[in-house]
Phi, psi and omega in degrees: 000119146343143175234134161226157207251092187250132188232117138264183167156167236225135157234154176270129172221052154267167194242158187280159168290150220078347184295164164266111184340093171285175159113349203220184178248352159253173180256164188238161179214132211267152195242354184208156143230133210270344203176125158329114140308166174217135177239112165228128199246139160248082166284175167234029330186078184291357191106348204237293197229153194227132182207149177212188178217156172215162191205118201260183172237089196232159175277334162174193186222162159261176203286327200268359171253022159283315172273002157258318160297355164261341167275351151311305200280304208285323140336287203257008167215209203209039149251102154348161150258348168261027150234067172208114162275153185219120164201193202237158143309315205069024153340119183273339187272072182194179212282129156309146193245343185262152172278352185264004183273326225270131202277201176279112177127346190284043190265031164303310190273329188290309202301341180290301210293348194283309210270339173329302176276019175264317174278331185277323162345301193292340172272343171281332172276322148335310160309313185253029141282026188212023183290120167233156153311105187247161151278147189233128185203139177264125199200151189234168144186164191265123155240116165255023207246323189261333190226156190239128191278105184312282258245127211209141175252143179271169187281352180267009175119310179281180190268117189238095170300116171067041183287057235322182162343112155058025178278142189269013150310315186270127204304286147194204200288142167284347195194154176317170156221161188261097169254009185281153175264090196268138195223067189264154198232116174247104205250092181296166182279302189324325162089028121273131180322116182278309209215165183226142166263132157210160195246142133187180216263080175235148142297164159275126166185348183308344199236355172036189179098194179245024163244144174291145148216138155294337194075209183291311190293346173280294176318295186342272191313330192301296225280315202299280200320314203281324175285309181276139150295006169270007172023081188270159180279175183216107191250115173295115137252156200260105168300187218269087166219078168306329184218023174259153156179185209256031172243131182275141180256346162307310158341115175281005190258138163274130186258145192183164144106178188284327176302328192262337180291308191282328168294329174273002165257000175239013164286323189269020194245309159334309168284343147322264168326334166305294181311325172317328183280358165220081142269170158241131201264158171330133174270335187199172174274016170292146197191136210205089173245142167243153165191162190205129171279133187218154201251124175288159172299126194198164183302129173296345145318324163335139140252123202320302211308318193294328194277015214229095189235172171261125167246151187216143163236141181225151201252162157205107233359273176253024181239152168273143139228134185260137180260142163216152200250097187189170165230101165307109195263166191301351158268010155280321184291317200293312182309304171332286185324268218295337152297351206252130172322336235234141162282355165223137175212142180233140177234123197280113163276168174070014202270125140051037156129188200214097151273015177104209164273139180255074182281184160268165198289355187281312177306326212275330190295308187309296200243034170273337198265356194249347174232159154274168165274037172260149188309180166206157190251356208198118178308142224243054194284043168240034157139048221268352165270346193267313168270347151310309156323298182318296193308329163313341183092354173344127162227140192337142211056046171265321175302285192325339171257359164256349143292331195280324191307313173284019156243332150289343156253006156291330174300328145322323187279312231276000000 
């Protein structure tokens, strides 16, 4: 088994109360806080090359407060900034993040966001004051029970993202879900846990409302704590579910609320521990980030400049991991996976800034005939990541070319 010089640590990024909401079409202004935000980093380190991730509990970042916590990190540490990935939960219940969102009157919200890359920054430099030599060790297991392929096809032909409860139009699901459960184990020489990475692919929506959450990955890590006794840090990244999310339409129940958030964090928490019991340990010490900037496909109206996105990889011995800054749908990850050179690969959605929704060219055939390319004011369910895409100018194969990009440079690392 590999020793790698592995650090975590944490920052609080919660916002005062009054702040403005992300996640909706309206605006919200938050009135409690039900659990803590968080900005939490993993670095890594062979001695040679040093690369990390961080993960904030956001609805997403845009590209330019992405390059300010990596001109931040690269100041104050002996970590690049472009070998730091950054990507969000994508939590609804937490601060808006874009500054052209924040209404008139939002200065609750500017004042978080002035101060924002000074605290998620402070966990990565926490990281590396938490350095120990750990074994690294890898392990899965499948949950089909929390997440769900939103979008469904109906009897009248079309495609409808979240068309409800029992509704009796729907044929069946349009697309897959990801159920695996990625499980890295960081192992102190003494054989305690230091730290745990876990992956796995839901929106953040259950609870909605005016209280700041974390969602379901706060329930996670509490329970995690609570359970191992070396009470290791945890750091959640969210896979590509751009068309996933936790509601069953077979159900007469709506799972929803702070109650249905805890049960799916303390269900992932339960598969966490499972896995622990069949890991597989590292083969080697290798480290590695690649990354390439690429021009998405787009309307000749458009502006280009919105489509000029970063995809990045990072290697830690034989496992990958890739970022991409979008919400991403789940058969594009699945493609990732069975391409990528590497035996565990993990894929970050919402990474190193935010283009909107990302479908597949199948998804864009399914609903184009059914939305225009105009914003929307009002959830669209007759194609509502497909005509976000659209307005953007966006046009079929942009997932797809950010998928073949994220298996080149996993090929590039391995």
């Amino acid at each position: 088994m590999s020793s790698i010089l592995t650090g975590c640590g944490e920052s609080i990024i919660t916002p005062e109360l009054g702040v403005s909401m992300a996640g909706y079409f309206e605006d919200r202004l938050s009135t409690v806080v039900h659990d803590d935000l968080y900005a939490k980093a993993m670095i890594f380190s062979n001695g040679i090359v040093s690369a990390g991730i961080l993960c904030c509990d956001l609805i997403c970042l845009p590209r330019e407060e992405i390059l300010k916590i990596r001109k931040i990190v690269s100041e104050k540490t002996d970590l690049k900034g472009e070998n730091l990935m950054i990507c969000c939960t994508h939590t609804h219940t937490g601060p808006r993040t874009r500054i052209s969102k924040v209404s008139a009157g939002g200065e609750v919200t500017l004042k978080w966001l002035k101060k924002f890359p000074d605290l998620a920054a402070e966990a990565v430099l926490n990281a590396f004051n938490n350095m120990d030599f750990c074994d690294i060790s890898s392990g899965k297991v499948m949950e089909d029970r929390i997440a769900f392929n939103r979008r469904y096809h109906m009897k009248d032909g079309t495609v409808q993202t979240n068309p409800g409860n029992q509704n009796p139009n729907i044929v069946k699901p349009a697309g897959p879900i990801d159920p695996e459960v990625g499980v890295i184990s960081f192992t102190r020489e003494d054989g305690s846990i230091k730290a745990l990475y876990i992956s796995y692919t839901c929106h953040l929506d259950n609870v909605g409302g005016t209280e700041i959450s974390a969602d379901y990955p706060g329930h996670l890590a509490r329970r995690l704590a609570e359970r191992l006794d070396d009470k290791p840090f945890v750091l959640y990244t969210n896979g590509a579910c751009g068309d996933i999310n936790h509601i069953d339409v077979r159900s007469p129940y709506r799972r929803k609320g702070h109650e249905h958030s805890r049960w799916m964090g303390e269900t992932l928490a339960g598969d966490a521990c499972k896995a622990l019991n069949n890991m597989e340990g590292l083969s080697d010490e290798n480290i590695g980030v690649a990354s390439k900037i690429i021009q998405l496909p787009m309307q000749d109206y458009a502006d280009k400049d919105t489509g000029k996105v970063e995809i990045q990889a990072i290697r830690v011995g034989d496992m990958g991991f890739v970022g991409v800054p979008a919400e991403y749908f789940v058969e594009l990850q699945l493609d990732i996976k069975e391409r990528s050179p590497f035996k565990w690969t993990f894929v970050s959605e919402l990474a190193n800034g935010w283009v909107g929704y990302i479908p597949t060219k199948k998804a864009f055939e399914e609903n184009m005939k059914d939305v225009p390319s105009t914003s929307m004011k009002i959830f669209d369910h007759k194609g509502y990541e497909v005509r976000s895409a659209l307005s953007r100018g966006l046009l079929p194969g942009v997932g797809e070319l950010m998928a073949d990009t994220c298996v080149e440079l996993l090929e590039i690392l391995k």
